[in-house]
N, C-alpha and C positions, 0 to 999 in steps of 0.2 A: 754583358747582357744578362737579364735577371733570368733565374730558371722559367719564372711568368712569362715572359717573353721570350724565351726561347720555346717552349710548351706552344703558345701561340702561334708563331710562327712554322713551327714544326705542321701544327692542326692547319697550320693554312697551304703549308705546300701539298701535303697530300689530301686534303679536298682538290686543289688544283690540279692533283694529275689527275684524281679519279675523274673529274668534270672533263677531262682531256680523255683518258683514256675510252669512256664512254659518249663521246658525241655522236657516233652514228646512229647508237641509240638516241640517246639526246634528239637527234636531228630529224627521228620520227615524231617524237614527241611536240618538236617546235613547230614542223607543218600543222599539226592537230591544232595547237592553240593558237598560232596564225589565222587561223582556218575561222576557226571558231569565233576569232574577235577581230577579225576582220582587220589584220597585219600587214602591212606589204614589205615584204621583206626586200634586203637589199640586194638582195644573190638576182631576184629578177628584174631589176633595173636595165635598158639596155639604151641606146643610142640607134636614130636612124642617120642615114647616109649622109645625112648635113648635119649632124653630130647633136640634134636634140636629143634629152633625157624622155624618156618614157615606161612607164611600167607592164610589164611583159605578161599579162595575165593568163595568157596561154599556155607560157611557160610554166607556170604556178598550178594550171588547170592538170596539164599532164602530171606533174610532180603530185596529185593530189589523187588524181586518177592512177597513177600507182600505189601510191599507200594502200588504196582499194582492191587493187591485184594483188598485189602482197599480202595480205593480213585473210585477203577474204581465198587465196588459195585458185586464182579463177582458172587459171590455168589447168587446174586437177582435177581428177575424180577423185581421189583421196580427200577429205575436206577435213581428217582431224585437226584442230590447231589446237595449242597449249592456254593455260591459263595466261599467261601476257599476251598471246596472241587474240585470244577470246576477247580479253578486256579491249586491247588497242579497237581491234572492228567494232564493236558494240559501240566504242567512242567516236569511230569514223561515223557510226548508224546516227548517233545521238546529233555531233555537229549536223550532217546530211540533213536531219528532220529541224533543228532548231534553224538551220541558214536556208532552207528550203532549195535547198539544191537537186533541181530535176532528173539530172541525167545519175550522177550516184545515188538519188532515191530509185531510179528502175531499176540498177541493177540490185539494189537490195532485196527490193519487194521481189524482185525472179531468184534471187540464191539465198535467202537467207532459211528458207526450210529446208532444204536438203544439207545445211552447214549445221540446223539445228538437231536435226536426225544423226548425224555424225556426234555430237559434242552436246545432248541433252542437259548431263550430268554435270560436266563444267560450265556451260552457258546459264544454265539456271541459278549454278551456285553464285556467279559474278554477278548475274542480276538480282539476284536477292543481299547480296554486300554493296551493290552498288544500286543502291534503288533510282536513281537517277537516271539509268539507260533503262530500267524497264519500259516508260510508256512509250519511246520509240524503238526499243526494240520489241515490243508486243504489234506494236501500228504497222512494220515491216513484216513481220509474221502473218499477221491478217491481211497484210497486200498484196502475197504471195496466191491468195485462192482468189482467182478471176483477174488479174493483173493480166492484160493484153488477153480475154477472155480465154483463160486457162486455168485448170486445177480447181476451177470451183466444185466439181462434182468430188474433191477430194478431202474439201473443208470438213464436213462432220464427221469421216473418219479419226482427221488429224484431230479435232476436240475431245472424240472417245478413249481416243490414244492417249490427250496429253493431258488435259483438263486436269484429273485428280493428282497427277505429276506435279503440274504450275502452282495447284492449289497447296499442294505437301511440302514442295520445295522455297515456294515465295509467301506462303503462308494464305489462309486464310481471306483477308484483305486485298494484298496484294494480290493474291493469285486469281482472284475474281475483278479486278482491273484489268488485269492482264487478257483475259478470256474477255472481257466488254472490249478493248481495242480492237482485238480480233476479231471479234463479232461486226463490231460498228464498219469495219473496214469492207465487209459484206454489204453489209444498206448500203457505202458509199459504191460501193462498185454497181448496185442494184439502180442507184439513183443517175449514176452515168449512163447507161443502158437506154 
């Protein structure tokens, strides 16, 4: 075998362990883009009593509705999480808002300000690298004040506080998008009322 081919092959088994060694990881990741592009994976396939195929959306539901427990900490009063854990929920948020998923959007709109008060400093900086989850995680942020009519009387503190923050860290532009979600998500709660 030529040294080229042995070099090759070499680069191909260990891509293949690490791709192995890391699939739990991996396995967060593939519910995301499942999620997101509308997947059905094999693992929920299931069989009823008279041995018909059918797809077990439930199953998928729960599996989906943990990732959300997981990443978002629900369980805690502790709510710091790390930069891959910031990134992964912000992408849970982003799917949730692009698939219009109800029941993961309320839990967003009730936890994601007290997750933000935790982890300012890394949340802003992920969404300013990743400008892509900003407008739904700004739209979450703002569905937080009057969401199941609560915390509204708490919003123009939270703007005095964050505002020049958003504005410094997402810059200019962006940071004043961000603060119009937030805002806008006020009228709409205004407009349900």
């Amino acid at each position: 075998m030529s040294n080229l081919k042995k070099l090759s092959f070499t680069l191909f088994l260990l891509l293949f362990e690490s791709a192995c060694a890391s699939t739990s990881i991996a396995g967060d990741s593939d519910v995301m883009i499942n999620r997101l592009l509308h997947i059905d994976s094999e693992k929920f396939m299931s069989k009823t009593d008279s041995g018909e195929s059918f797809y077990n959306s439930l199953m998928e539901y729960k599996e989906w509705e943990s990732l959300y427990i997981k990443y978002s900490k629900y369980d805690s009063k502790d709510k710091h999480l790390t930069k891959d854990e910031i990134k992964k929920l912000l992408f849970i948020g982003y799917i949730t808002k692009v698939n219009s998923d109800a029941a993961i959007s309320q839990s967003f709109s009730s936890d994601l300000v007290p997750i933000f008060s935790q982890n300012k400093s890394i949340m802003l900086n992920v969404m300013s690298d990743l400008t892509f989850l900003m407008p739904s995680t700004c739209h979450f942020l703002g569905r937080y004040f009057g969401f199941e009519g609560k915390n509204l009387e708490k919003k123009q503190a939270f703007l005095d506080r964050n505002s020049p923050l958003l504005v410094k860290v997402l810059g200019v532009t962006d940071g004043k998008v961000c603060l119009e979600y937030i805002r806008q998500e006020e009228a709409q709660t205004n407009k349900q009322r």
